[in-house]
C-alpha positions in Angstrom: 0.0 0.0 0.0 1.3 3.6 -0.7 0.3 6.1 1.4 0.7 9.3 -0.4 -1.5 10.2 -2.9 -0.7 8.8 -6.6 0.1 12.0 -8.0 2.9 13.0 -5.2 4.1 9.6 -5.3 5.0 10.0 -9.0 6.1 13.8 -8.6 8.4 12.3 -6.0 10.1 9.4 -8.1 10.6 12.0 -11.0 12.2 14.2 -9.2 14.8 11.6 -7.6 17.6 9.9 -9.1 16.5 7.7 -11.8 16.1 3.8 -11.3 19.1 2.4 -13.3 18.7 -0.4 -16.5 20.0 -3.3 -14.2 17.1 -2.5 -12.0 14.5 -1.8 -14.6 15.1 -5.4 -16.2 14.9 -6.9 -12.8 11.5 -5.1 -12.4 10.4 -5.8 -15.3 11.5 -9.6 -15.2 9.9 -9.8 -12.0 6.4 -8.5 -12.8 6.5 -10.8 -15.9 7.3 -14.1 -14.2 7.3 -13.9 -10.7 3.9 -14.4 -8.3 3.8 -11.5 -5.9 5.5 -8.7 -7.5 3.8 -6.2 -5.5 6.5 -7.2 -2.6 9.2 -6.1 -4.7 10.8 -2.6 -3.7 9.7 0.5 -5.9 12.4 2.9 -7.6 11.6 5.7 -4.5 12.8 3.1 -1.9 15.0 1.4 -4.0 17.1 4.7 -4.4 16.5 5.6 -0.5 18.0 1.9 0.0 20.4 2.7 -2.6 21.4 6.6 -0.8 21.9 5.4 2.5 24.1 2.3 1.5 26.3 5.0 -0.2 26.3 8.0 2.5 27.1 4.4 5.3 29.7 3.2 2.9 28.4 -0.4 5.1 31.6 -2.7 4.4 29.3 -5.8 5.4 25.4 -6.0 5.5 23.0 -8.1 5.8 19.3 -8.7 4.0 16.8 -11.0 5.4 14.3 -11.7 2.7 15.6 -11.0 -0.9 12.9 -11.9 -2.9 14.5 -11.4 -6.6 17.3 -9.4 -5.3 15.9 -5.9 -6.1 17.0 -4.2 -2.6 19.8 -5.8 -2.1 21.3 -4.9 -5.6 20.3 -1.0 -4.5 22.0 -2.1 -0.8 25.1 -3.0 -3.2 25.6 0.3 -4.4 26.9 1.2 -1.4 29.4 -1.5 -1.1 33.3 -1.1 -1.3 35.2 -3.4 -3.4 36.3 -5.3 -0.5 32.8 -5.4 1.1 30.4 -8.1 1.4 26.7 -8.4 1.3 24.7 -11.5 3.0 21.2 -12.3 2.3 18.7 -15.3 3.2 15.9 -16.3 1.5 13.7 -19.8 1.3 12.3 -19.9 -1.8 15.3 -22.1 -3.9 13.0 -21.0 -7.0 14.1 -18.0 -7.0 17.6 -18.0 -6.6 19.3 -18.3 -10.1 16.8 -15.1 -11.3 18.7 -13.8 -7.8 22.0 -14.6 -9.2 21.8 -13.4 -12.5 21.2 -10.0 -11.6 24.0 -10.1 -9.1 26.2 -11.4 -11.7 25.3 -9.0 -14.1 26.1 -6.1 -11.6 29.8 -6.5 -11.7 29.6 -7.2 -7.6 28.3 -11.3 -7.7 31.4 -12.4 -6.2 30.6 -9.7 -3.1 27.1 -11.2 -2.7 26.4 -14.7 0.0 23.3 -15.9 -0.6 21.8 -17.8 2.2 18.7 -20.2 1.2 16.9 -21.3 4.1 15.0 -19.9 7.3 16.8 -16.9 8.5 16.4 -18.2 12.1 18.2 -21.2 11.8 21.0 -19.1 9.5 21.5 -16.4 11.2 23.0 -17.6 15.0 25.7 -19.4 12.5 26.8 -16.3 10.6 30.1 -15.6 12.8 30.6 -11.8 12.2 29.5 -8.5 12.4 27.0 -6.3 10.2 27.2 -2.3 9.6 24.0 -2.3 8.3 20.6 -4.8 8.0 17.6 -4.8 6.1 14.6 -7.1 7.3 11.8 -7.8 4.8 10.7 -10.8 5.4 7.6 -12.9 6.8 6.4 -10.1 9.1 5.5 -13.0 12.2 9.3 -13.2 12.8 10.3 -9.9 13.3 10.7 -10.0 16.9 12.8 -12.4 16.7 14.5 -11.4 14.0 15.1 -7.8 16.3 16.3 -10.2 19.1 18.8 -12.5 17.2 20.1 -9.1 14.7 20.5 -6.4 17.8 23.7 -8.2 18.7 25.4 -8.7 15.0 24.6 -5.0 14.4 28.1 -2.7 14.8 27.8 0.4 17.4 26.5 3.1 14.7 25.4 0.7 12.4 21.6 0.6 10.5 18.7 -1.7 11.0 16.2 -0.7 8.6 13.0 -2.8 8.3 10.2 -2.5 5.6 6.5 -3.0 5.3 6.2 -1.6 9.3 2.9 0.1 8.3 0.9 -3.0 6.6 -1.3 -1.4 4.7 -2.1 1.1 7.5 -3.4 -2.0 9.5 -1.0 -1.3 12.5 -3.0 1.9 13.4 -6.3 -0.1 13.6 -7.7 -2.8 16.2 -6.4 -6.1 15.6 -8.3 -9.0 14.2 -7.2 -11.9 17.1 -6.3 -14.4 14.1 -4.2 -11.4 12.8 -0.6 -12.1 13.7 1.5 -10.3 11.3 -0.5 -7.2 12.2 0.1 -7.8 15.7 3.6 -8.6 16.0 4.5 -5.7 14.1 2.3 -3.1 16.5 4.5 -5.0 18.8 8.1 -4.5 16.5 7.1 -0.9 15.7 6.9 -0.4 19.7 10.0 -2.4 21.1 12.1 -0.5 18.1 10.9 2.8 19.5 11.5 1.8 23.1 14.7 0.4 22.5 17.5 1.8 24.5 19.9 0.4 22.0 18.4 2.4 18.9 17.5 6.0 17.6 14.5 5.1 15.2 12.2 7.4 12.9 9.4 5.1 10.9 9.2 7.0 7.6 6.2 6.9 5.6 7.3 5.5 2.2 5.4 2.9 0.6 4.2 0.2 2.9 6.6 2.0 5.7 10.0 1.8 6.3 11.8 2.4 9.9 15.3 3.6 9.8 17.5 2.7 13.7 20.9 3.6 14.0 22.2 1.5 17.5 24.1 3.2 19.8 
């Protein structure tokens, strides 16, 4: 769900930096033969992603949830030569349209792709992360706050996407709801954190930024 009007949505993505060819195909390849595209980041997010990556200069980050690999190509463009970006995902379908992409972006052999459930993965990944993007299934995001918070590097960004759910976080809950509900609860334990700054932006289906302390 986007939450400004159409219009200013569209002002707003012509008047930012243009969504480069790599990322165009991959849209376009995605909304041709993938189910789902809707859950694929849009060009204003994308180049967010993309900006912070480069103003962080993160020399290791990591994605949970990459879907085809749109976000974590912009998360890329913020990469060193000697950096490295992990990412974990369960759908094995996926993975060569992942590849290719990351291949074709000159930085594949700075990309670790992880297929499986991100909590089993991630208490094995033995290092430290500047910066991490979670967007995946929204009933594990509390633990997915609880197992990152410790891999994240003093200063470093945990940014996490779809936070407003279609505007369903502002509403009553239904009690077989539980996406909805855990991420009320996310959206408050972020906030409350002692261990984070945090400002939930509105941008597309909402998008919290946390720098840790």
């Amino acid at each position: 769900m986007d939450f400004l009007p159409q219009d200013i949505e569209q002002y707003a993505q012509d008047h930012s930096q243009e969504e480069p060819q790599l990322l165009k195909e991959l849209n376009l390849e995605t909304w041709q033969t993938v189910l789902a595209p809707r859950m694929l980041s849009g060009p204003l997010q994308g180049r967010l992603l993309s900006l912070i990556a480069q103003l962080t200069r993160p020399k290791a980050i990591l994605e949970i949830g990459t879907y085809t690999g749109y976000s974590a190509l912009c998360l890329a463009e913020g990469l060193p030569e000697d950096g490295v970006l992990h990412t974990i995902d369960r759908n094995a379908e996926l993975k060569r349209l992942q590849q290719k992409y990351f291949d074709r972006s000159g930085k594949g052999h700075q990309f670790i792709a992880h297929l499986g459930d991100a909590i089993e993965i991630l208490p094995s990944l033995d290092q430290k992360f500047d910066l991490i993007f979670i967007d995946a299934d929204k009933s594990n995001y509390l633990n997915y706050l609880r197992l990152v918070t410790p891999m994240l590097n003093s200063g470093g960004l945990l940014i996490s996407d779809n936070v407003l759910w279609s505007g369903k976080v502002t509403r009553e809950v239904q009690a077989d709801d539980l996406d909805t509900k855990v991420l009320q609860e996310f959206n408050q334990q972020l906030k409350a954190h002692p261990e984070y700054q945090t400002v939930l932006l509105p941008i597309r289906d909402g998008l919290s930024v946390a720098r840790k302390k």
